[in-house]
PyMOL commands that place a pseudoatom at each C-alpha (Angstrom):
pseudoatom trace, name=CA, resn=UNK, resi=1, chain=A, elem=C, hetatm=0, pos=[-56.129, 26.862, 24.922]
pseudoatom trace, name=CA, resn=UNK, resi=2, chain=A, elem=C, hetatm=0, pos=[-56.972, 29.347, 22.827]
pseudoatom trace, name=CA, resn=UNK, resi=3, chain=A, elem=C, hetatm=0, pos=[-58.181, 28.828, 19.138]
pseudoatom trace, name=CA, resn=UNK, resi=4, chain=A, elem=C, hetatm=0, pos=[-58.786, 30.913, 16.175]
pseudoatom trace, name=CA, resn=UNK, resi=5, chain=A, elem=C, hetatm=0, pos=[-60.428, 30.013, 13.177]
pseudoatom trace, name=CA, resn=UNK, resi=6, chain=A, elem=C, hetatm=0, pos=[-59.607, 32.211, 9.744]
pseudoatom trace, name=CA, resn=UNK, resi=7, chain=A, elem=C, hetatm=0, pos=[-61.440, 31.913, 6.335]
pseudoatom trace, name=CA, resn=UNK, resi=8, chain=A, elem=C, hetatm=0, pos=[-59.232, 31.767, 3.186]
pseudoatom trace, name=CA, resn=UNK, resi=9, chain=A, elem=C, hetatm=0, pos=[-59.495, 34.501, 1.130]
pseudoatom trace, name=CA, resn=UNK, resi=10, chain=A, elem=C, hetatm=0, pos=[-61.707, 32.771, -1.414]
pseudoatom trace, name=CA, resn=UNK, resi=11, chain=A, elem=C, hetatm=0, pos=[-63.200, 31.305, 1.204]
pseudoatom trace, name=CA, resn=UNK, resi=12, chain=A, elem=C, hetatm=0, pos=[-62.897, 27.586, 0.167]
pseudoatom trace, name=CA, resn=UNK, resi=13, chain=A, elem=C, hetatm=0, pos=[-60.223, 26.999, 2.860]
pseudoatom trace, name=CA, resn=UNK, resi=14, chain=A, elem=C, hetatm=0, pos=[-60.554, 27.365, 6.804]
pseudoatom trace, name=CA, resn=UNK, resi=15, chain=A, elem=C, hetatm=0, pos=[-57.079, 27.812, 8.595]
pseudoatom trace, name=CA, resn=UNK, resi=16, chain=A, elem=C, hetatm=0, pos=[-57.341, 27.227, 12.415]
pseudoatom trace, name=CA, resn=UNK, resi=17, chain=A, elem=C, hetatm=0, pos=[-54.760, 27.992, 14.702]
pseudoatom trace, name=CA, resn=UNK, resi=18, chain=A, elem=C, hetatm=0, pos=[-54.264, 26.284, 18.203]
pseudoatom trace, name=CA, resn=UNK, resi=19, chain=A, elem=C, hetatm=0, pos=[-52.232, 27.802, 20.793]
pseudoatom trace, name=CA, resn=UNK, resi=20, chain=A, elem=C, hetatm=0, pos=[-51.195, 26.499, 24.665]
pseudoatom trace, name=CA, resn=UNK, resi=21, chain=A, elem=C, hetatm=0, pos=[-48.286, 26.594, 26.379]
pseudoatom trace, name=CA, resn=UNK, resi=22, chain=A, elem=C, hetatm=0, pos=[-46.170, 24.068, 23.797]
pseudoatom trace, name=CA, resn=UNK, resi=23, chain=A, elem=C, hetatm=0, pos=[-46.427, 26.820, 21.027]
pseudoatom trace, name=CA, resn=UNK, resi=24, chain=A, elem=C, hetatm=0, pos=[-49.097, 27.211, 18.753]
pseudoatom trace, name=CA, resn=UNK, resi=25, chain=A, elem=C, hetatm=0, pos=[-50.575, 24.749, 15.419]
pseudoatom trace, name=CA, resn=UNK, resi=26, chain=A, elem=C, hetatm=0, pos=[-51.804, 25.866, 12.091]
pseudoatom trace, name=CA, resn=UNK, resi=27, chain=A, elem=C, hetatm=0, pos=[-53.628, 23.938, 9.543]
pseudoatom trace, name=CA, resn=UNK, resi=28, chain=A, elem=C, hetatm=0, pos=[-55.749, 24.319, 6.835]
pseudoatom trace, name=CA, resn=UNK, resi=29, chain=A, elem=C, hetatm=0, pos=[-58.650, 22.977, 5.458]
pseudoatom trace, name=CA, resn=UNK, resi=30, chain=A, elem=C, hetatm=0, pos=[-61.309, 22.401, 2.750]
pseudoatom trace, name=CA, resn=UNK, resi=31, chain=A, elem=C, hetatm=0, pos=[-64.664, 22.530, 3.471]
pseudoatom trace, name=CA, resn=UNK, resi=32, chain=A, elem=C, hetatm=0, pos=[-64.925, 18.859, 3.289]
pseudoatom trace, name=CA, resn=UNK, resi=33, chain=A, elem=C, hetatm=0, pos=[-62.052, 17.661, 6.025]
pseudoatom trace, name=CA, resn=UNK, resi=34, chain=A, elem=C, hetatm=0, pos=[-63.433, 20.407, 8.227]
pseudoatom trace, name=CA, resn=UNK, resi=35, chain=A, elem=C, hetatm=0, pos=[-66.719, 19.248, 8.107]
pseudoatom trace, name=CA, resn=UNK, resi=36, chain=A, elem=C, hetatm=0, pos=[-65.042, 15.848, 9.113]
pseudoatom trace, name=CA, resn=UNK, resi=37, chain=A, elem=C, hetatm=0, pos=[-63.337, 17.170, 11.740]
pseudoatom trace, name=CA, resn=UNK, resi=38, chain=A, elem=C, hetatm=0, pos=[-66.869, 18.548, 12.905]
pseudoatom trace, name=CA, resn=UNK, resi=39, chain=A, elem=C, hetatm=0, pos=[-68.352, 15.289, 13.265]
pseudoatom trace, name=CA, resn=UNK, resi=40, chain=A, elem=C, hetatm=0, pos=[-65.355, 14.347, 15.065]
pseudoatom trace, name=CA, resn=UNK, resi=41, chain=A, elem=C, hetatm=0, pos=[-65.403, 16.854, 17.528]
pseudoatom trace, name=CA, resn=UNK, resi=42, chain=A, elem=C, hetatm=0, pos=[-69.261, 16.426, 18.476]
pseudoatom trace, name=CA, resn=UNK, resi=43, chain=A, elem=C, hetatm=0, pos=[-68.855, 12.923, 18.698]
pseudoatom trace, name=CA, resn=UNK, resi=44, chain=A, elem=C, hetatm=0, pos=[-65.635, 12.914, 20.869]
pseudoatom trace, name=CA, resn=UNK, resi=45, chain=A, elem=C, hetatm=0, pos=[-67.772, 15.434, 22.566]
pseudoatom trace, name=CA, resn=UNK, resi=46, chain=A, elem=C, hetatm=0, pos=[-70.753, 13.487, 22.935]
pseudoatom trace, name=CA, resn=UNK, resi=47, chain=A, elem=C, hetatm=0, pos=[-68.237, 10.622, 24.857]
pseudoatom trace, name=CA, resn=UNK, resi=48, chain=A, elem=C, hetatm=0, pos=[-66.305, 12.335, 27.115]
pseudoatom trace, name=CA, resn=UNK, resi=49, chain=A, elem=C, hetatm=0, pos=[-66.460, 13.419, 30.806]
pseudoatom trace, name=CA, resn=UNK, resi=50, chain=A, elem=C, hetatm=0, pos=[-68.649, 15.427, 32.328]
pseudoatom trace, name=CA, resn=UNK, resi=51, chain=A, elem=C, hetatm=0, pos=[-71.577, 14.725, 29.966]
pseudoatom trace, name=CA, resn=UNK, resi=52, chain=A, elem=C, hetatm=0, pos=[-73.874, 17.523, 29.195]
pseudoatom trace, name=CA, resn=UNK, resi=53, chain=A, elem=C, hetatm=0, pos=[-76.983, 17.746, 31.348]
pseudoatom trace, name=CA, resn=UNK, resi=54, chain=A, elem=C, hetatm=0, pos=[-79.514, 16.482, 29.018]
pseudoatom trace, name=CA, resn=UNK, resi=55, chain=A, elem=C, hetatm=0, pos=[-81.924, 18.965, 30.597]
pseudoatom trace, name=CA, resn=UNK, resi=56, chain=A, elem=C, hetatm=0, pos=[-83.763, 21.773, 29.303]
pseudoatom trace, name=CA, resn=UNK, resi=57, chain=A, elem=C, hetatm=0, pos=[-81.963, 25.370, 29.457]
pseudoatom trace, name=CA, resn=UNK, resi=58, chain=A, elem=C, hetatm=0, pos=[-82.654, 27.850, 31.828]
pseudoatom trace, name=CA, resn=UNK, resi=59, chain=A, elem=C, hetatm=0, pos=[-84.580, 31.092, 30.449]
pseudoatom trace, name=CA, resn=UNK, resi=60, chain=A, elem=C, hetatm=0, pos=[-81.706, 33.439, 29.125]
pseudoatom trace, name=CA, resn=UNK, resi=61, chain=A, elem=C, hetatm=0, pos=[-79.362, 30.283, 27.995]
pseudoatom trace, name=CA, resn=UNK, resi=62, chain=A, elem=C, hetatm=0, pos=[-77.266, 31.007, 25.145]
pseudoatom trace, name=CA, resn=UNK, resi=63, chain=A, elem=C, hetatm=0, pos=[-77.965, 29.179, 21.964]
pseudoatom trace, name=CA, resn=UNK, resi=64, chain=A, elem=C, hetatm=0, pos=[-75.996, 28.741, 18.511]
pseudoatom trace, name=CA, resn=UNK, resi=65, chain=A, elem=C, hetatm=0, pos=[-78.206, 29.907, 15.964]
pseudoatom trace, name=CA, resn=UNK, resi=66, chain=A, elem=C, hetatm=0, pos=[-78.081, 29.280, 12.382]
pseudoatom trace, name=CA, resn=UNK, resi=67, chain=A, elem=C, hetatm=0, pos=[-80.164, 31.278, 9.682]
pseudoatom trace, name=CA, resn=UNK, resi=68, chain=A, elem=C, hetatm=0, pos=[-81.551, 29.246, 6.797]
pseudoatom trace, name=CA, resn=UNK, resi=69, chain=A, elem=C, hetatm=0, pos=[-81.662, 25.896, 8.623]
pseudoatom trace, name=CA, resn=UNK, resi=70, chain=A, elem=C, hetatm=0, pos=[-83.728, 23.651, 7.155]
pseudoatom trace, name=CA, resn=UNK, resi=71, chain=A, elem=C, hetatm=0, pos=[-85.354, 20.615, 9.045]
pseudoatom trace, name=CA, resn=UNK, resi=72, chain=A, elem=C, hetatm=0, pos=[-87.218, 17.253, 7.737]
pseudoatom trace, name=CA, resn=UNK, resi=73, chain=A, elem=C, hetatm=0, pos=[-89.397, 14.629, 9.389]
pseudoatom trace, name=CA, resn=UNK, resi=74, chain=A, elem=C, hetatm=0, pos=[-89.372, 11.403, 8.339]
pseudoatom trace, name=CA, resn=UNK, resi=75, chain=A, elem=C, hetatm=0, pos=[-91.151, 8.215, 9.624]
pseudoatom trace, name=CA, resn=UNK, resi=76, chain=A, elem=C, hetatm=0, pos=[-88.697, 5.227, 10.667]
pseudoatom trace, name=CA, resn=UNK, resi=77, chain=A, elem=C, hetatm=0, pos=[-89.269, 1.662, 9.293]
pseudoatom trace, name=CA, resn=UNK, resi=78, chain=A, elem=C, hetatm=0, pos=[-90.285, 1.049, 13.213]
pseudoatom trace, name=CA, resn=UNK, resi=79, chain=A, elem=C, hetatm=0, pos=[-93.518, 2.255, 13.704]
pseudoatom trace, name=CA, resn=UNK, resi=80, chain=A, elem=C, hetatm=0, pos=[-92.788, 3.765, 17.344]
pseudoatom trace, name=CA, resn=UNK, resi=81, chain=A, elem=C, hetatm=0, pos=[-90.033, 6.104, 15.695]
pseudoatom trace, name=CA, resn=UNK, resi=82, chain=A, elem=C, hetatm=0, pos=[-90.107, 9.511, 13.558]
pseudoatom trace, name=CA, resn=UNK, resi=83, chain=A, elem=C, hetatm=0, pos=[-86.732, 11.168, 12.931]
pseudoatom trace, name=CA, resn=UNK, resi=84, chain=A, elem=C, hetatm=0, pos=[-86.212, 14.801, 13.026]
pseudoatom trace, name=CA, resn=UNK, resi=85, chain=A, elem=C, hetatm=0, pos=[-83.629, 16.332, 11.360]
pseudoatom trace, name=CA, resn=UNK, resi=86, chain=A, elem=C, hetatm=0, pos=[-82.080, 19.738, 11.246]
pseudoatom trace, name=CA, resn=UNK, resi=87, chain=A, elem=C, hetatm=0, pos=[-79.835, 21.045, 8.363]
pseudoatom trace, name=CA, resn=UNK, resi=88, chain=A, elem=C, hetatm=0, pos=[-77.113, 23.413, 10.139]
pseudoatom trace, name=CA, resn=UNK, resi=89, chain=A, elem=C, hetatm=0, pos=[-74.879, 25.254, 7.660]
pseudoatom trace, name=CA, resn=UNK, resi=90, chain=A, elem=C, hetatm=0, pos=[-72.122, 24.111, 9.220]
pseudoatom trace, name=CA, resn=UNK, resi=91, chain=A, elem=C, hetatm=0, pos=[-72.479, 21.057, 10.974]
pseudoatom trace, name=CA, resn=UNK, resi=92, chain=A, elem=C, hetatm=0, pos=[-74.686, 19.109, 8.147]
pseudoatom trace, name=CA, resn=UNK, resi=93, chain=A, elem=C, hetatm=0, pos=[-77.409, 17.361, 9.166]
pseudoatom trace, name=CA, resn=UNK, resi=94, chain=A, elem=C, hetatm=0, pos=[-78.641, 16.625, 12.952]
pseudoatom trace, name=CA, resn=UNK, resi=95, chain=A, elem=C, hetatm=0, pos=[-81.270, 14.346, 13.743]
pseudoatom trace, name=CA, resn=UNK, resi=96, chain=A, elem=C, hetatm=0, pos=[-82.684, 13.088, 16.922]
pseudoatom trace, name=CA, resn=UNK, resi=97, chain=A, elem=C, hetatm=0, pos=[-85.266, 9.968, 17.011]
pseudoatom trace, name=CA, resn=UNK, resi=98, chain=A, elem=C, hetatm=0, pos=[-88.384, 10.199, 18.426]
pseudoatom trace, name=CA, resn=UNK, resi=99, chain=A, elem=C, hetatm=0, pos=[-91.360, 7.564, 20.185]
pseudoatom trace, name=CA, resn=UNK, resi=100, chain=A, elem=C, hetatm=0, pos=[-94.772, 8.566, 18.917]
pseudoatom trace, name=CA, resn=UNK, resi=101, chain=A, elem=C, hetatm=0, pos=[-95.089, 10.279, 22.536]
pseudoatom trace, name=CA, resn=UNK, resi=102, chain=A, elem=C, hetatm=0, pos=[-92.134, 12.363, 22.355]
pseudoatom trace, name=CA, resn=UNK, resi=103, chain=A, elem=C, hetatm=0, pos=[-93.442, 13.373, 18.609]
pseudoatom trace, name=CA, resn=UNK, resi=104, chain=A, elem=C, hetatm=0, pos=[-96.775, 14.200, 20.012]
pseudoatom trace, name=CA, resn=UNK, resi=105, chain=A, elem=C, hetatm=0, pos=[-95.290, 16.585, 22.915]
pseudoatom trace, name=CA, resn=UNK, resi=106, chain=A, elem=C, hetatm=0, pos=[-93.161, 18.211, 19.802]
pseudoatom trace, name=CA, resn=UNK, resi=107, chain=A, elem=C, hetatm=0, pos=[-96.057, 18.956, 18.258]
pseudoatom trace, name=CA, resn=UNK, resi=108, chain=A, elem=C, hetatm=0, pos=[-97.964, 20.138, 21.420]
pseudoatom trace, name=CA, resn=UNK, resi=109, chain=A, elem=C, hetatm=0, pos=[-94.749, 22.909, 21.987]
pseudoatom trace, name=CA, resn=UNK, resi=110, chain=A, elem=C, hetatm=0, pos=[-94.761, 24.077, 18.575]
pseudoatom trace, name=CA, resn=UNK, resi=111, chain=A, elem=C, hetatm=0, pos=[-98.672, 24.788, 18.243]
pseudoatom trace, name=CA, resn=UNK, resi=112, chain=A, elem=C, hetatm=0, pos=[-98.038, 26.817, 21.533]
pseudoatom trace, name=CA, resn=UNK, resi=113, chain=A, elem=C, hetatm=0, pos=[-94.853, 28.727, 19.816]
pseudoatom trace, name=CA, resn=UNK, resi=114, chain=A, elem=C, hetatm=0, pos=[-97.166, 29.262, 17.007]
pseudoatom trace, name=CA, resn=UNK, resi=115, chain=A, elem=C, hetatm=0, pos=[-100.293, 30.745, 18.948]
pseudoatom trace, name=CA, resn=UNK, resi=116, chain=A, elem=C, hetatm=0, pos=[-101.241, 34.200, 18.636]
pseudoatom trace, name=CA, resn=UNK, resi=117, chain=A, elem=C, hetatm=0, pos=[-100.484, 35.850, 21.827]
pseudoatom trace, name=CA, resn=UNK, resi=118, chain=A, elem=C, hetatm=0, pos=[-103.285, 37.095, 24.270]
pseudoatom trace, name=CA, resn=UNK, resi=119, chain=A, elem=C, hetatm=0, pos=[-104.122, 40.704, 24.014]
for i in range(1, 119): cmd.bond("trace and resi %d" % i, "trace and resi %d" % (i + 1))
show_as sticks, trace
zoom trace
């Protein structure tokens, strides 16, 4: 299936066009229903088969990237728990619970991101 994706002129309005072999659907939509119909998708997504391997990606794996993203940390009313957010542009935002332990490895991988390098 092929899909195509084209920003109204004043760009308050995404048209999206879905082709296969019955013929092809249009629509269009404000910012808000398609940000609806994100949350839709990645939760569909999220439920059907295969799953994604919840593994960590091989060196050279391509990754959406968003510029501007902003991210928050917040501790949960259970003790055990911090949630991490991240703002995406177009997705809103994304968070992912954490135990302390899982927190505390976080931390460990960005200090390394963060050191100088040797030399």
């Amino acid at each position: 299936m092929e899909a195509r994706c084209t920003l109204g002129e004043d760009r308050t309005t995404l048209t999206i066009e879905l082709g296969g072999p019955q013929g092809a659907v249009t629509i269009t939509r404000d910012a808000a229903a398609v940000e609806s119909l994100i949350r839709a998708l990645i939760m569909a997504r999220a439920e059907m088969l295969p799953p994604r391997p919840m593994v960590d990606p091989v060196p050279g794996t391509e990754m959406q990237t968003a510029p501007g993203m902003r991210w928050h940390v917040e501790t949960l009313r259970d003790p055990l728990l911090a949630l991490v957010g991240l703002l995406h542009p177009g997705a809103g935002w994304i968070a992912i619970p954490l135990e302390k332990a899982q927190a505390k490895e976080l931390v460990r991988s960005l200090r390394r991101a963060a050191a100088p390098l040797p030399g």
